[in-house]
C-alpha positions as CSV (number, residue, x, y, z in Angstrom):
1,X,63.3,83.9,98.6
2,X,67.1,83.7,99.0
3,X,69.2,87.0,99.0
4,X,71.7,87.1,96.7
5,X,74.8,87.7,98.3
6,X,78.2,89.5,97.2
7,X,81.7,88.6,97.2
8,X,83.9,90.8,98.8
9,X,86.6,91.9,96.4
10,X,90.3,91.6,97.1
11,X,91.7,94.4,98.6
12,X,94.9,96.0,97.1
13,X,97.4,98.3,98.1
14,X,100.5,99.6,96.7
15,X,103.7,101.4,98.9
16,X,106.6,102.6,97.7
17,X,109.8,102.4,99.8
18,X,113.1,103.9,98.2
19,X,112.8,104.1,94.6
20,X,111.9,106.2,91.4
21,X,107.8,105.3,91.4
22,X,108.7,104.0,87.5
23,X,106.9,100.7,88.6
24,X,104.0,102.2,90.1
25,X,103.7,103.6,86.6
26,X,103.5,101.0,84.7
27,X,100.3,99.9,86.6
28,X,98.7,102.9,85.3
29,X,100.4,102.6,81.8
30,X,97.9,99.3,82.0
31,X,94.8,102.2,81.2
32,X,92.2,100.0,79.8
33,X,93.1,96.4,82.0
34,X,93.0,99.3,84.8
35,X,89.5,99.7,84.6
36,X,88.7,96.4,84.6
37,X,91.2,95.0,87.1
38,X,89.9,97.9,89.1
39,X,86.3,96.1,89.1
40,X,87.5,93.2,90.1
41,X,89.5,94.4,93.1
42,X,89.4,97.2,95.6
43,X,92.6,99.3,94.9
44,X,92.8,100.9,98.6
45,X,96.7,102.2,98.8
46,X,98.0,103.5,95.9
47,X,99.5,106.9,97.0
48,X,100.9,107.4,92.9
49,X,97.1,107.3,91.8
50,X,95.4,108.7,94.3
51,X,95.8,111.0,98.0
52,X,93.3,108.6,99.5
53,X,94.8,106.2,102.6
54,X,93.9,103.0,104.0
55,X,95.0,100.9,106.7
56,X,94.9,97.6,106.6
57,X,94.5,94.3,106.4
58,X,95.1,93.6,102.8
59,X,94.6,90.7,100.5
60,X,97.4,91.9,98.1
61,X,100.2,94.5,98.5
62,X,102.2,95.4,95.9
63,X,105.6,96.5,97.0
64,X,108.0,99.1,94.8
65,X,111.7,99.8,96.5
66,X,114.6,98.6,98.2
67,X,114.2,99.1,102.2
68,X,116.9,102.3,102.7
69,X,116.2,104.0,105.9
70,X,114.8,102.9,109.0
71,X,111.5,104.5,108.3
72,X,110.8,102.2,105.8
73,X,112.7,98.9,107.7
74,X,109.6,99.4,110.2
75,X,107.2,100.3,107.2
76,X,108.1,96.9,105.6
77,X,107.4,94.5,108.5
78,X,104.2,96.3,109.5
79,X,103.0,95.8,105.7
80,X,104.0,92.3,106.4
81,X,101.6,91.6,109.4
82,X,99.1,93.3,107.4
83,X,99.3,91.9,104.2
84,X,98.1,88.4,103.0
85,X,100.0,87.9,99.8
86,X,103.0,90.8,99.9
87,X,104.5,91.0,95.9
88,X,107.7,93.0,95.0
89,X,108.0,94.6,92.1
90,X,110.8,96.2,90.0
91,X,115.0,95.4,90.8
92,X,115.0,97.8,93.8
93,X,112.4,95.8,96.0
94,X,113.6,92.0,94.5
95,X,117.5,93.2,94.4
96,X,118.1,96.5,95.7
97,X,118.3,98.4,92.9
98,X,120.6,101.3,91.7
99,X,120.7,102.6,95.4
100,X,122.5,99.2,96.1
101,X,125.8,100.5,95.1
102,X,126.3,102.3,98.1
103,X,126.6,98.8,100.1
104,X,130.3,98.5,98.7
105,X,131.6,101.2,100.2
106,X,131.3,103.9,103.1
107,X,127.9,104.8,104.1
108,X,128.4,108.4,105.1
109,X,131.0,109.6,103.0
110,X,128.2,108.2,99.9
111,X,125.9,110.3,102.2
112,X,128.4,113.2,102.6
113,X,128.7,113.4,99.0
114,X,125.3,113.5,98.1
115,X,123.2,115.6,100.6
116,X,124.1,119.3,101.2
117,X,123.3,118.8,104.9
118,X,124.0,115.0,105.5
119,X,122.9,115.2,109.6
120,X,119.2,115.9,108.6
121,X,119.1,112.3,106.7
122,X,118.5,109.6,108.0
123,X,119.2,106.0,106.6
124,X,120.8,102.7,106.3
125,X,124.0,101.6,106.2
126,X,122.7,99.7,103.3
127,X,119.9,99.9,100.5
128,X,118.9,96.1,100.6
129,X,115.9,94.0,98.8
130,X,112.7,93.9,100.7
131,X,113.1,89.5,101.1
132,X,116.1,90.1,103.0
133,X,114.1,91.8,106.2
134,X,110.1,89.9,105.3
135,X,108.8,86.8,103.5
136,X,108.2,87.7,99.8
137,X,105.5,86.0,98.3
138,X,105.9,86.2,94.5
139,X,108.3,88.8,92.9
140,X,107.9,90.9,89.4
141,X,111.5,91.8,88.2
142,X,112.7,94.5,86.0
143,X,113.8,98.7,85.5
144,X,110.5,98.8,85.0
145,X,108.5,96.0,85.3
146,X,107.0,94.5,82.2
147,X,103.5,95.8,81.8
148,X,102.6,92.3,80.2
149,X,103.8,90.5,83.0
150,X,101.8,92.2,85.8
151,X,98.8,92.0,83.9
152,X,99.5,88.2,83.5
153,X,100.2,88.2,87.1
154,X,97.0,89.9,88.7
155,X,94.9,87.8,86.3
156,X,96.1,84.8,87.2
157,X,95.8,86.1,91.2
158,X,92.0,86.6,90.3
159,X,91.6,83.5,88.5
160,X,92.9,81.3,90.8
161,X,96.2,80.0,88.7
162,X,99.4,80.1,88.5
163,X,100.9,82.7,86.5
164,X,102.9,81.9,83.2
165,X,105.6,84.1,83.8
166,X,109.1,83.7,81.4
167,X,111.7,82.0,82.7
168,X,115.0,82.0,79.9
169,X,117.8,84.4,79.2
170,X,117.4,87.6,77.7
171,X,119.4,85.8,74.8
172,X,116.5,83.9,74.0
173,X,114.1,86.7,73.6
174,X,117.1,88.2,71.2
175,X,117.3,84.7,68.9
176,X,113.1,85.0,68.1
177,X,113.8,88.6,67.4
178,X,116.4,87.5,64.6
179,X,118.7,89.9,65.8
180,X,122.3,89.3,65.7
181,X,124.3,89.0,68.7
182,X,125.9,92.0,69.1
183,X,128.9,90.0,71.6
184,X,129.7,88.0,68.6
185,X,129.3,90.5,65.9
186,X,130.9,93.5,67.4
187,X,132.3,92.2,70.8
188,X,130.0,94.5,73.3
189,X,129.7,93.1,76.4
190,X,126.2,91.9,77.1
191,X,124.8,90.1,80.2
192,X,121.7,88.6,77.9
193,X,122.9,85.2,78.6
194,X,122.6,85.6,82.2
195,X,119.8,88.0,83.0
196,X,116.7,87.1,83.2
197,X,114.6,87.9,80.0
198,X,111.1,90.4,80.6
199,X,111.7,93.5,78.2
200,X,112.3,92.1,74.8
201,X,115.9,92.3,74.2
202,X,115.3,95.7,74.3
203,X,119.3,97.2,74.2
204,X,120.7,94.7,72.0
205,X,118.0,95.7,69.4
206,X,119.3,99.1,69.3
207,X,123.2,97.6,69.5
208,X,123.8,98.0,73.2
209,X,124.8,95.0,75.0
210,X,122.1,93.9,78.4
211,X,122.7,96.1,81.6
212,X,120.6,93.1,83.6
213,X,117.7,95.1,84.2
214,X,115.9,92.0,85.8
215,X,118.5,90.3,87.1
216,X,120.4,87.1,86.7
217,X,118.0,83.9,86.0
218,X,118.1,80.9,87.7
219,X,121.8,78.9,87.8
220,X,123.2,81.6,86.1
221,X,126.9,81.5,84.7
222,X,128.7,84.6,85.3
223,X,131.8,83.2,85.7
224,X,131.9,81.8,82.3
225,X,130.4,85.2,81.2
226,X,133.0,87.4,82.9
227,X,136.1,85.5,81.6
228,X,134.5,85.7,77.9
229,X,134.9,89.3,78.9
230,X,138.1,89.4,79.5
231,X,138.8,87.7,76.3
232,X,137.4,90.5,74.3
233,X,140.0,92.6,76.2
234,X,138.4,93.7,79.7
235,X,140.7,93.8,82.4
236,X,138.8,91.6,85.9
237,X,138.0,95.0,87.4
238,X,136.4,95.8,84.2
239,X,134.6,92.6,83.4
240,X,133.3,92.9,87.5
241,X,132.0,96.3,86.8
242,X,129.6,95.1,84.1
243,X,127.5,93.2,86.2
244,X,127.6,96.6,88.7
245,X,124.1,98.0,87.6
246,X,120.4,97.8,88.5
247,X,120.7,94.6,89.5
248,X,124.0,94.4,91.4
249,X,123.8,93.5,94.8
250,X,121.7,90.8,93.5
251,X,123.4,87.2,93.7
252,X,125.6,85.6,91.9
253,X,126.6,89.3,90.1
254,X,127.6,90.9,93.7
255,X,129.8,88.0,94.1
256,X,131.5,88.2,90.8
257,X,131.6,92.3,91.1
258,X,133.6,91.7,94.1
259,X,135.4,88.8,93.4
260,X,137.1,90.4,90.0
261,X,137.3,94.1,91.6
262,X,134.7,95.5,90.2
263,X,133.2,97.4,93.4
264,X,130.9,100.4,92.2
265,X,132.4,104.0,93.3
266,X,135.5,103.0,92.7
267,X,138.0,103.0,89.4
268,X,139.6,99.7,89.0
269,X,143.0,100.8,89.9
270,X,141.3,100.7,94.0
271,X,139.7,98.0,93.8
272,X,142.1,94.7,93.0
273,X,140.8,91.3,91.8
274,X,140.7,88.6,94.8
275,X,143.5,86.0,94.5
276,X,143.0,83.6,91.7
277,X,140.9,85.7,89.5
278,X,141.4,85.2,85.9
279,X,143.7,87.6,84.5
280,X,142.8,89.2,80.6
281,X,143.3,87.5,77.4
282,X,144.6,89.1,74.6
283,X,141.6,91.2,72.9
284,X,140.0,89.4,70.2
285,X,138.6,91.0,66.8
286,X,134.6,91.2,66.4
287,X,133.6,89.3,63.4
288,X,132.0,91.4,60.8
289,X,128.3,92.4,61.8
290,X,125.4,90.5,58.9
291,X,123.7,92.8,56.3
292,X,120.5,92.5,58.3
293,X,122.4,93.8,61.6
294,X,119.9,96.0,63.9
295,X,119.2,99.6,63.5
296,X,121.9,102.2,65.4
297,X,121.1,103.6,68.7
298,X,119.1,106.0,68.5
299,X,120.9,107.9,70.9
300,X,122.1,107.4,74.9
301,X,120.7,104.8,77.1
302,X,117.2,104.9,78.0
């Protein structure tokens, strides 16, 4: 008589590099999926969850921050060697994230500025996206991630497909929601029709315009979107400092930050437009928000 024999089960890991853990998070925020993902695969690294470590080699590592210090520059190509499929998740490992700012200006006086004792801390003279040091597999976007989407994602990695993941503007998700534009309704600047859609229009439902938590989509057009900007009355500096948030060292918004003067750390007054930048038009007036317009913030960014 035959023994039956086992399958193995993938072995995952997740590392953080420089970032706020909110990703790691929302793997746990998956609570039931977790426990049955969890049977399915051997979570072995996962320092958010658990104090139990595990070398390698890997199957699957999930991978949460941009690469800021030199630490973590070694870190990332040693996870490379050991991993077979290496995903990043959230804008600070596929863009850089908030820490990216720094890259406009001077590393130590950012440094100086921040730290009490800036000779004890080591780093970078940039906060950069893991692909730019280490082939990236497959990517999961956002400030956080989309719960939905990993789930779709680690299903589809067990399955053996390919995952249905969104690919449309943020506007899109905004149009099935029936929610009125809040560009055209009350001129707030929004980069929905340039970002990459993944949390359900959440800002413009509460009448805040996109900050580009997951970064622009594919053939983006934020030149078109920054001079429809200035025509609502932003100056190029303040049109280029829109597109300076989570996402902005991620192309084509770091070249339009830069290109109109909008370099983080800076006021615009520093920080001129390059030569041929379009200059402001004259500010035009909103049009009059519907009947059904969306609900009032309920109070500060989240």
């Amino acid at each position: 008589m035959a023994r039956a024999t086992t399958t193995p089960r993938p072995r995952l890991a997740v590392v953080k590099l420089a970032s706020c853990d909110g990703c790691q998070l929302m793997l746990l925020d998956l609570e039931d999926h977790l426990l049955a993902i969890a049977e399915r695969v051997d979570i072995v690294e996962f320092p958010e969850a658990t104090s139990h470590r595990s070398s390698g080699p890997y199957d699957v590592v999930l991978v949460e921050g941009a690469v800021s210090t030199p630490e973590q520059l070694e870190q990332i190509h040693e996870i490379r060697r050991e991993a077979k499929l290496l995903v990043t998740i959230g804008a600070c490992a596929t863009a850089g994230g908030i820490q990216a700012m720094r890259n406009w200006r001077d590393h130590d006086a950012f440094r100086a500025a921040v730290y009490a004792h800036p000779e004890y801390i080591e780093s970078l003279a940039t906060a950069r996206p893991v692909a730019d040091y280490v082939k990236v597999d497959a990517e999961l976007r956002g400030c956080p991630i989309n719960a939905e989407q990993l789930l779709e994602f680690l299903t589809a990695l067990l399955t053996g497909r390919r995952p249905n993941l969104p690919d449309e503007a943020v506007c899109a998700a905004c149009k099935r929601a029936g929610r009125v534009c809040v560009m055209v309704s009350q001129g707030i600047p929004c980069l929905g029709p340039v970002t990459m859609t993944g949390c359900g229009a959440l800002c413009p439902g509460f009448d805040r315009g996109c900050y580009g938590c997951f970064g622009p989509r594919e053939q983006a057009n934020v030149t078109s979107l920054s001079r429809g900007f200035m025509h609502l009355g932003r100056t190029p500096a303040q049109a280029g400092r829109l597109f300076a948030g989570f996402t902005g060292y991620a192309e084509p918004f770091r070249d339009v930050i830069t290109e109109l003067g909008g370099v983080p750390g800076t006021s615009p007054a520093e920080t001129p437009p390059a030569a041929g930048a379009v200059a402001p038009a004259a500010p035009v007036a909103p049009a009059t928000p519907a009947a059904a317009g969306t609900a009032p913030h309920p109070g500060g960014r989240r």
